[in-house]
C-alpha positions as MATLAB code, in Angstrom:
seq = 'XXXXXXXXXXXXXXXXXXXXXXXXXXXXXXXXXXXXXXXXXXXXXXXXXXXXXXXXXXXXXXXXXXXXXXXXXXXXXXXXXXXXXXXXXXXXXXXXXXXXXXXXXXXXXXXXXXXXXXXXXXXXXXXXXXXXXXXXXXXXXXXXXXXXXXXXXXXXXXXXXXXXXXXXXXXXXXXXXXXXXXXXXXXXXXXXXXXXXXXXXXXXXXXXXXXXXXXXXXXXXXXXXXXXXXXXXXXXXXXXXXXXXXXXXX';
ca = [
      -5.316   12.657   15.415;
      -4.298   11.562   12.215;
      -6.983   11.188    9.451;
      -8.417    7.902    8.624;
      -6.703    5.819    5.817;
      -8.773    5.198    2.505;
      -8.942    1.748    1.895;
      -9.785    1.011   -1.486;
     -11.039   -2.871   -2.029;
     -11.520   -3.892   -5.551;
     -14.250   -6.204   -6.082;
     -17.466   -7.143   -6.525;
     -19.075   -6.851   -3.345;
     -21.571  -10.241   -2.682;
     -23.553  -10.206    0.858;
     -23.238  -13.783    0.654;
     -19.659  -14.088   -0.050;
     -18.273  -14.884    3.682;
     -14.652  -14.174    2.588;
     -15.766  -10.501    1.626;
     -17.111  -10.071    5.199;
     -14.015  -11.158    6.747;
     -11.978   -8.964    4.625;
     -13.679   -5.835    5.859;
     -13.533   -7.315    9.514;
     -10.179   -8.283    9.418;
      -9.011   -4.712    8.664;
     -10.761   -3.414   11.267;
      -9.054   -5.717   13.643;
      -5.931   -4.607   12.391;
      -6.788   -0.431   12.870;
      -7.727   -1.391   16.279;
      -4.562   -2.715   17.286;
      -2.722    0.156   15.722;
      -5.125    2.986   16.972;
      -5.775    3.906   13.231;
      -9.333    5.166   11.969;
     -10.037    3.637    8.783;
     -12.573    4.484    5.785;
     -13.329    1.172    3.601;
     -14.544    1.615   -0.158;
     -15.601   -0.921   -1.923;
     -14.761   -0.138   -5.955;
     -16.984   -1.662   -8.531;
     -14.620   -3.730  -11.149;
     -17.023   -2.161  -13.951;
     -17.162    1.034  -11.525;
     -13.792    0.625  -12.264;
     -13.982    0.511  -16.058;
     -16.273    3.336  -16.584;
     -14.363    5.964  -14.590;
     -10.906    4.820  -14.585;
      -8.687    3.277  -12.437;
      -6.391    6.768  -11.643;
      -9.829    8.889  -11.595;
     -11.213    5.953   -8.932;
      -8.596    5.348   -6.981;
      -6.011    8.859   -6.661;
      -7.577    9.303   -3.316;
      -6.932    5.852   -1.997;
      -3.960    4.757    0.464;
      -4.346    1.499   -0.375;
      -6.506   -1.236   -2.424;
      -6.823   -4.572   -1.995;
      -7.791   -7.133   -4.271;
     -10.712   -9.153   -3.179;
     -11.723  -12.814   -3.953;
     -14.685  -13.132   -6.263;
     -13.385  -13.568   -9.413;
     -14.409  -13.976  -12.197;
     -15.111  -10.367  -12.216;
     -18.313   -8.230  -14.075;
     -15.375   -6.662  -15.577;
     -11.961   -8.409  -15.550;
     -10.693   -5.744  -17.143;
     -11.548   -3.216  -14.686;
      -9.866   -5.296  -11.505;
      -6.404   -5.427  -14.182;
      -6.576   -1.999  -14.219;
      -6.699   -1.280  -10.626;
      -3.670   -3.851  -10.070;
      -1.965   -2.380  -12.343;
      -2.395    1.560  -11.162;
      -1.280    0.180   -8.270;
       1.775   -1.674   -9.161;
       2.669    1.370  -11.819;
       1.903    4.212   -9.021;
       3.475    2.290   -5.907;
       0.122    1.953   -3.889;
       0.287   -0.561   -1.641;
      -1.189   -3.780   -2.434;
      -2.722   -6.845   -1.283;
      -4.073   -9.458   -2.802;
      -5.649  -12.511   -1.896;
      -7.495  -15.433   -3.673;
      -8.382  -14.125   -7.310;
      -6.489  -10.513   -6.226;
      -3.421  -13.071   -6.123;
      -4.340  -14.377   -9.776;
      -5.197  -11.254  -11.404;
      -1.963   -9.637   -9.855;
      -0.744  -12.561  -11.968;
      -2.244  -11.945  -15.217;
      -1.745   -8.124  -15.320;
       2.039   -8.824  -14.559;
       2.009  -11.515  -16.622;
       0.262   -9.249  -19.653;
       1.827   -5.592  -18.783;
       5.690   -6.825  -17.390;
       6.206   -9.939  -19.838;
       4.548   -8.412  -22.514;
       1.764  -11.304  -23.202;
      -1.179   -9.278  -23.653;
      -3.390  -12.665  -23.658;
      -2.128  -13.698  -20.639;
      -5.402  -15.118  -18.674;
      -7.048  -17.546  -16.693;
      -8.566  -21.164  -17.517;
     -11.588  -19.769  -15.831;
     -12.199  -16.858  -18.179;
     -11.768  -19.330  -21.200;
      -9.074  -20.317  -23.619;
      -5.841  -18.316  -24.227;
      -2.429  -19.302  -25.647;
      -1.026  -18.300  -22.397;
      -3.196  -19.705  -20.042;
      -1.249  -18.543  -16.662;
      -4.209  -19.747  -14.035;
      -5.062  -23.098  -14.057;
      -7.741  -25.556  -12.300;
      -6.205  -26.721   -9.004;
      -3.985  -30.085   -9.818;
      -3.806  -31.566   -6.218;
      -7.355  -30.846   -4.390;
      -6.699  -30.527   -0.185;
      -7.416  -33.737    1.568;
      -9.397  -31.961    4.164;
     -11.659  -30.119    1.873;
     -15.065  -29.010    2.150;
     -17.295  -31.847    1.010;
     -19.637  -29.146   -0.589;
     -16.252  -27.027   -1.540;
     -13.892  -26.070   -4.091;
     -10.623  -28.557   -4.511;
      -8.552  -26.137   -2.568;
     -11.305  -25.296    0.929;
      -9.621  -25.408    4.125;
      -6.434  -25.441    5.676;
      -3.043  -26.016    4.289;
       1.143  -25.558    5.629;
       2.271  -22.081    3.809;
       6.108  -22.332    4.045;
       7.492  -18.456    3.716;
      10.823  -17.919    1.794;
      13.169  -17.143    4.134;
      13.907  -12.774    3.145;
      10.879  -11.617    1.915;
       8.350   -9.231    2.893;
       5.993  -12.460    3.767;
       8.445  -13.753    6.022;
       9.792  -10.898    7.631;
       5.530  -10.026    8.797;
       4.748  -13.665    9.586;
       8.077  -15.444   10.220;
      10.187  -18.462    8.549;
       8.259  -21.330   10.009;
       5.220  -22.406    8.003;
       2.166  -21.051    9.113;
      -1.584  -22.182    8.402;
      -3.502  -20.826    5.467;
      -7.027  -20.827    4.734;
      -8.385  -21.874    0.881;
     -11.536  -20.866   -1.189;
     -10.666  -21.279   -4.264;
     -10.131  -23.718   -7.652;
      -7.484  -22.439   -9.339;
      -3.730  -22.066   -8.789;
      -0.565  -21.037  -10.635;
       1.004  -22.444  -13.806;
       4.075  -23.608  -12.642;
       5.591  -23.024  -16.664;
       5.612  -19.972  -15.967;
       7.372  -19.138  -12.806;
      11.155  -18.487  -14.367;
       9.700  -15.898  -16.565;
       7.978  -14.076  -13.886;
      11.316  -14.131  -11.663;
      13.384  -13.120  -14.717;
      11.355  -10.537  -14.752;
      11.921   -9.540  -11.099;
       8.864  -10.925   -8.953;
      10.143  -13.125   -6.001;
       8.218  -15.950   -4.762;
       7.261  -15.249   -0.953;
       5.500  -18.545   -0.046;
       4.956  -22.063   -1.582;
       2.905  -25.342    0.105;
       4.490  -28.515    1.091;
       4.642  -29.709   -2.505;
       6.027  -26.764   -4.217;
       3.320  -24.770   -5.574;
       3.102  -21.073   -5.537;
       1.011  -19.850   -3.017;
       2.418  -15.754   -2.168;
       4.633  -13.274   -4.261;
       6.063   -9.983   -3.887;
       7.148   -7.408   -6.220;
      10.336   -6.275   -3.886;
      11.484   -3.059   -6.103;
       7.963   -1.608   -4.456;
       7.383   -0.693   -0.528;
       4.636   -3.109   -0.465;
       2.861   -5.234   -3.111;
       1.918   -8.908   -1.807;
      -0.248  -11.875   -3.349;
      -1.521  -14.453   -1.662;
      -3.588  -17.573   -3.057;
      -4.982  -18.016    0.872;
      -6.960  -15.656    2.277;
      -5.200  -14.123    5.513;
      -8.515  -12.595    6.424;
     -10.225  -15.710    7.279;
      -7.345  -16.409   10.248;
      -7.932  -12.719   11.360;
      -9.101  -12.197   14.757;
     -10.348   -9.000   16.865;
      -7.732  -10.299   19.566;
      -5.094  -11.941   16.666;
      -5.437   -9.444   13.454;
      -3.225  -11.426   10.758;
       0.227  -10.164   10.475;
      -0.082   -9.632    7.197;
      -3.396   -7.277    7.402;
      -1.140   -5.073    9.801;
       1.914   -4.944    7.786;
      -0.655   -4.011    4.513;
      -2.103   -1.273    7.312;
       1.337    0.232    8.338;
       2.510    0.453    4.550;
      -1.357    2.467    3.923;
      -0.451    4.881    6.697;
       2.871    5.169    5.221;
       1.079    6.034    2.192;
      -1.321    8.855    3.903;
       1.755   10.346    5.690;
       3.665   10.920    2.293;
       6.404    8.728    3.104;
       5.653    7.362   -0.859;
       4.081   10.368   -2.570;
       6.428   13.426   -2.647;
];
């Protein structure tokens, strides 16, 4: 039997965060489904800063970035994304994962070292912003974006070729989103958009020159089901046990 697959999650673990539960569980559905034994480690941001990302993280097939920002140490999440996008690890990232991915690319790729969220403060390159358009539906007790909204995949990338061209439903936690001034540069600079909503905004990227790095501003985890794992989950999976079977470390 093959060994189990180190799953690295980068976050701040909360018992009270729901979305942090789900994560766990919907990985889990997905290594059921596939047969695979997994291992789940849950990597202290500051954890993260004290030891290094490389030092942390080597042994990892995986990491995925978890919601909960912001983080006890922003800095330490940017580092993990960014071992990860530098080294090829596969990566997923949902909710603030999707924004940091953001920031570091935005920081590390453009070459905007202040590149940063509203949430964190100000910046001259403020690249998250508060949500413009709060969800109809929301949460009376929630955050502008709670709830359920159309994702619409772009047709040819790694989003749409796990869950399909048709637009699928995808579940919000969150208050910020994307600043849409800055969407040419990040294409320029070669990440594709994999997913906006019904009114445009950018809700899932990619980063195609690697086997798997994907964003998302929903959380695929909170659709996941032990009889219905997300696609998404199991494509992350597959590309981990791609990962532990050397197909991207020679």
């Amino acid at each position: 039997m093959a060994r189990a697959l180190h799953i690295g999650i980068v976050g701040d673990f909360e018992r009270t965060r729901f979305s942090h539960w789900a994560l766990e569980a919907s990985l889990y559905h997905a290594a059921t489904q596939q047969g695979r034994a997994i291992e789940l480690h849950w990597l202290g941001t500051e954890q993260l800063t004290n030891c290094g990302a490389e030092r942390c993280l080597g042994e990892m097939d995986g990491l995925w970035g978890a919601p909960g920002g912001p983080f006890a140490s922003n800095d330490g999440m940017l580092a993990a994304i960014r071992f990860a996008r530098e080294s090829g690890l596969p990566y997923l990232g949902t909710c603030a994962g999707f924004q940091y991915a953001l920031i570091e690319f935005t920081r590390n790729v453009l070459g905007l070292p202040d590149a940063d969220s509203a949430e964190n403060g100000p910046s001259q390159h403020v690249v998250i912003t508060p949500v413009s358009c709060p969800l109809p539906g929301r949460r009376a007790d929630g955050p502008p974006l709670s709830g359920s909204d159309d994702v619409c995949p772009v047709a040819g990338t790694l989003l749409a070729w796990l869950c399909g061209e048709a637009p699928l439903r995808g579940e919000y936690n969150c208050s910020f989103e994307t600043n849409a001034e800055y969407v040419p540069r990040w294409q320029e600079a070669g990440l594709c958009i994999a997913a906006r909503d019904a009114r445009g905004e950018l809700r899932a990227f990619t980063l195609p020159a690697l086997r798997f790095f994907l964003a998302t501003l929903f959380q695929p985890q909170l659709s996941s089901r032990p009889q219905a794992p997300h696609a998404i989950v199991l494509g992350f999976l597959s590309a981990c046990a791609d990962t532990a079977a050397g197909a991207l470390r020679g």
